[in-house]
Rosetta silent file (secondary structure, phi, psi, omega in degrees, C-alpha in Angstrom):
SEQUENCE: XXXXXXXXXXXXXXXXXXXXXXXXXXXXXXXXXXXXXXXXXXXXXXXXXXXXXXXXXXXXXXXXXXXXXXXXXXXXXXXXXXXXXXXXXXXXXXXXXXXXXXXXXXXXXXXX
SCORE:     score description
SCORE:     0.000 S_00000001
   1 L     0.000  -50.265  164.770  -46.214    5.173  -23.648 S_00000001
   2 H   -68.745   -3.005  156.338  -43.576    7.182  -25.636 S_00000001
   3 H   -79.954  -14.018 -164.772  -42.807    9.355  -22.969 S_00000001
   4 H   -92.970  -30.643 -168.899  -42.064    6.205  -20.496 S_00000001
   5 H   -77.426  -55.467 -178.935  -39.677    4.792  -23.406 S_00000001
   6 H   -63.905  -37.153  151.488  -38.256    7.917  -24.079 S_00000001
   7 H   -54.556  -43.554  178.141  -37.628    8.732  -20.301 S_00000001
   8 H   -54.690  -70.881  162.142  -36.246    4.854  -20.026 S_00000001
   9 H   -62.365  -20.668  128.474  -33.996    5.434  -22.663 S_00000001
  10 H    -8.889  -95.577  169.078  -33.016    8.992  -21.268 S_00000001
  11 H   -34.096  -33.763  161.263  -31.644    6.852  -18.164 S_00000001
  12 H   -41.899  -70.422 -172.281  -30.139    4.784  -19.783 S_00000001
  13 H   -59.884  -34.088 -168.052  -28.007    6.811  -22.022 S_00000001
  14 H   -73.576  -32.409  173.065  -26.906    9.107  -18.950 S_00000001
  15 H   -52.106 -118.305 -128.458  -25.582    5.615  -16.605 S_00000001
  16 H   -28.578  -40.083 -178.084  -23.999    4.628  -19.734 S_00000001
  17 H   -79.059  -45.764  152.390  -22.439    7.960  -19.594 S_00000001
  18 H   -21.268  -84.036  156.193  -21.746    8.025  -15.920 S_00000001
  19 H   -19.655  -84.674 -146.411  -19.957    4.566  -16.586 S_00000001
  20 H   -67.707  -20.916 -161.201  -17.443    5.560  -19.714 S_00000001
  21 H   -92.251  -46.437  149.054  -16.464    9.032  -17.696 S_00000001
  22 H   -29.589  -76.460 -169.819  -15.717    6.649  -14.111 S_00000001
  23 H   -56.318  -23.772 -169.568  -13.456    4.348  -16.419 S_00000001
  24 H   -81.277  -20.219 -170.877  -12.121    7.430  -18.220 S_00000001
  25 H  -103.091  -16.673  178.380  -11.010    9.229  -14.494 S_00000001
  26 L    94.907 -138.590  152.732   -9.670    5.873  -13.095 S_00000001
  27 L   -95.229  130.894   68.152   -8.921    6.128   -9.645 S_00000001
  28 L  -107.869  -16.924 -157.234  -10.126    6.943   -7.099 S_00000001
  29 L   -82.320  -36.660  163.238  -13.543    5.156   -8.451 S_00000001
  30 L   -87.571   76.267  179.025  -11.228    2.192   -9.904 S_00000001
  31 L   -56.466  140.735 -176.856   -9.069    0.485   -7.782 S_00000001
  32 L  -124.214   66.163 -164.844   -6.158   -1.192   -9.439 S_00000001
  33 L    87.768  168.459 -176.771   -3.976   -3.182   -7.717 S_00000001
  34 L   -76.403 -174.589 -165.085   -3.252   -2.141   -3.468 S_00000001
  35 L   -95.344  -58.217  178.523   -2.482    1.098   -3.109 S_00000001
  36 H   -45.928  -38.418 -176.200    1.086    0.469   -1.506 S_00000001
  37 H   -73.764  -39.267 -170.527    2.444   -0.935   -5.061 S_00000001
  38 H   -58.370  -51.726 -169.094    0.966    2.445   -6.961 S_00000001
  39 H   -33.347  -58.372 -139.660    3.045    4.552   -3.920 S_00000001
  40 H   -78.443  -25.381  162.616    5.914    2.610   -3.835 S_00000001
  41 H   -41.273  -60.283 -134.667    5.956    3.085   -7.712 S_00000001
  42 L  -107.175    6.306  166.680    5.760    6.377   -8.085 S_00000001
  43 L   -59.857  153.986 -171.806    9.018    7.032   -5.194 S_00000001
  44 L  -103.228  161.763 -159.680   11.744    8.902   -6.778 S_00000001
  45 L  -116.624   27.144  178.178   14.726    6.991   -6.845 S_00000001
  46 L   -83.834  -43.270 -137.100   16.830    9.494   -5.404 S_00000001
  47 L   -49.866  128.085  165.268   15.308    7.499   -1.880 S_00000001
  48 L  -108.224  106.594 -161.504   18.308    6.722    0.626 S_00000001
  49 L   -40.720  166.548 -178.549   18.218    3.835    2.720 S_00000001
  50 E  -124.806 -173.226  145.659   17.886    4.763    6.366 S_00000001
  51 E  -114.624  115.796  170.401   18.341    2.223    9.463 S_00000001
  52 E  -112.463  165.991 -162.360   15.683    1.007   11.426 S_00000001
  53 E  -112.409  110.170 -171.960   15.153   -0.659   14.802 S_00000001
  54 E   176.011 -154.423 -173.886   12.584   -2.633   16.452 S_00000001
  55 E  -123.662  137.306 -168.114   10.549   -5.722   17.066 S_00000001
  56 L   -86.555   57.057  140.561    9.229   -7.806   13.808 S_00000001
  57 L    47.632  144.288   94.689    5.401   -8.142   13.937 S_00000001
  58 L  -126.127  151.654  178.898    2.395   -9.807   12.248 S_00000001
  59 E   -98.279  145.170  142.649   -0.935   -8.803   11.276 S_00000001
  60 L    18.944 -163.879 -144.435   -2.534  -11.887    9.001 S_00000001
  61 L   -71.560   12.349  169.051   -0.255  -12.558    6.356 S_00000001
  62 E  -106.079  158.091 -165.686    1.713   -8.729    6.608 S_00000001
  63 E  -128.287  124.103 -173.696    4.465   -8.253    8.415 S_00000001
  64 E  -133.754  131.099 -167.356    5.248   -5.035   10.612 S_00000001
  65 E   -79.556  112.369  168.514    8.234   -3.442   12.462 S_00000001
  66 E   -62.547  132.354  162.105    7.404   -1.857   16.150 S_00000001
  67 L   -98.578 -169.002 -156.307   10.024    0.547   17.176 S_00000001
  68 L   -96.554   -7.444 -177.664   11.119    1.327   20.843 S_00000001
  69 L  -133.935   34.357 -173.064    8.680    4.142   21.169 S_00000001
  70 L    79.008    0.347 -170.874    5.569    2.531   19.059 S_00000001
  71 L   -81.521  154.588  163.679    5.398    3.909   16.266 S_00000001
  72 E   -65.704   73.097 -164.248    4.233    1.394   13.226 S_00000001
  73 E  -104.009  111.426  149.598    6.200    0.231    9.773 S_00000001
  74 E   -65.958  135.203 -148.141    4.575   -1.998    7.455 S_00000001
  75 E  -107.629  130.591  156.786    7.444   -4.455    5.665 S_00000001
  76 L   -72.637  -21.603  178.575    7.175   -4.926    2.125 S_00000001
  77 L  -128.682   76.936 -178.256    9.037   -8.374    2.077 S_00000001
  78 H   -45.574  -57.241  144.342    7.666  -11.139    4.344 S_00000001
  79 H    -2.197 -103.167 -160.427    9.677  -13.817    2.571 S_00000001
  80 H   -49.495  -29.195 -171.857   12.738  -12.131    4.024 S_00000001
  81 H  -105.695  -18.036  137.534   10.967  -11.159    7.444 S_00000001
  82 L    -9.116  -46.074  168.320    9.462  -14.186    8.416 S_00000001
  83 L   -78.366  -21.122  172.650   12.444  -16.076   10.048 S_00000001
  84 L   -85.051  -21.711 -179.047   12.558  -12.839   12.235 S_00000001
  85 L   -47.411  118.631  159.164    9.081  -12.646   13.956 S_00000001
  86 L   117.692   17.776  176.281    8.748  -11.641   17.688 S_00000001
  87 L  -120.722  139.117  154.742   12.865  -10.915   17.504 S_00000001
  88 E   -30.587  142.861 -162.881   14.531   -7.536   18.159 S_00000001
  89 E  -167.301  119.517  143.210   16.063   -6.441   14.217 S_00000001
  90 E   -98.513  149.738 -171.806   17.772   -3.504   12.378 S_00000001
  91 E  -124.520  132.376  155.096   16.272   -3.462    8.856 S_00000001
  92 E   -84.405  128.149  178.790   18.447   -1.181    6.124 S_00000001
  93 E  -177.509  144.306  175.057   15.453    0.171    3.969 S_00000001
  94 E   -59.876  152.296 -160.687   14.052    2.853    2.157 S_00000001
  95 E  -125.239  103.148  168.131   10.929    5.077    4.382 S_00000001
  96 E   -89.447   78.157 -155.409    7.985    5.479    2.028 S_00000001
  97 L   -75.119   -1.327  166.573    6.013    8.120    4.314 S_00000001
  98 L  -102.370   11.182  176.715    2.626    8.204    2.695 S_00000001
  99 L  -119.696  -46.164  177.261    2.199    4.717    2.876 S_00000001
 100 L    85.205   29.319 -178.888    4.162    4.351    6.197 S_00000001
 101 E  -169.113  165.298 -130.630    6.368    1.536    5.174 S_00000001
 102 E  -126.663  128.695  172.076    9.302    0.272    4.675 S_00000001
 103 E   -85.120  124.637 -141.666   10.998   -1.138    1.914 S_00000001
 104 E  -107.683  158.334 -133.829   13.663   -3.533    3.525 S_00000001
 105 E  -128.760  -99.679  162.835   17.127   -3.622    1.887 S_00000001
 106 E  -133.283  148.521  177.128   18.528   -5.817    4.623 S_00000001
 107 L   -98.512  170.313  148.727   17.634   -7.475    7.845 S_00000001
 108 L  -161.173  152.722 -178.690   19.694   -8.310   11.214 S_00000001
 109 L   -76.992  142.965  178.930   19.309   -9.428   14.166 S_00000001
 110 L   -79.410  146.972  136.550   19.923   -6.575   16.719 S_00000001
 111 L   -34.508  143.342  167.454   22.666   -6.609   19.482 S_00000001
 112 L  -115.024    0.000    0.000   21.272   -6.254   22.956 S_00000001
């Protein structure tokens, strides 16, 4: 019987230990918030807007800019992009390339 308690308590103490050293490395084992806000954070703020081109999108509630040869931008401000969906647009915006989206600046309707 004092070997099954003492084995019990063993287990114990090493989860417990597992546990504090998980909380202690963070993430990846703790997510915190999306992922896109930690990126978009940690851009240096040297970042220049660019112009981009395309057709405005939706997924569920995100909103994402198609370009003329397919490629994919996720929008960071639906609020702003919302009155544009299914219309032609250049968006002024910053390119956040490990995320693969765009922080928009300004919208317009494109010229045809």
């Amino acid at each position: 019987m004092k070997l099954i308690k003492r084995e019990l308590l063993l287990c114990i103490a090493l989860t417990a230990f597992v546990f504090v050293c998980a909380l202690a490395w963070g993430s990846p084992f703790l997510a915190i918030g999306s992922g896109f806000d930690a990126v978009h954070a940690q851009e240096p703020q040297t970042a220049r807007a660019e112009g981009f081109n395309g057709t405005i999108e939706r997924e569920g509630e995100q909103f994402l800019l198609r370009d003329a040869s397919g490629q994919v931008y996720l929008l960071d401000d639906a609020q702003r992009v919302q009155p544009f969906e299914g219309k032609t647009v250049t968006i002024t915006g910053t390119l956040d390339r490990s995320a693969n989206a765009i922080h928009v600046e300004r919208i317009d309707s494109a010229t045809i």
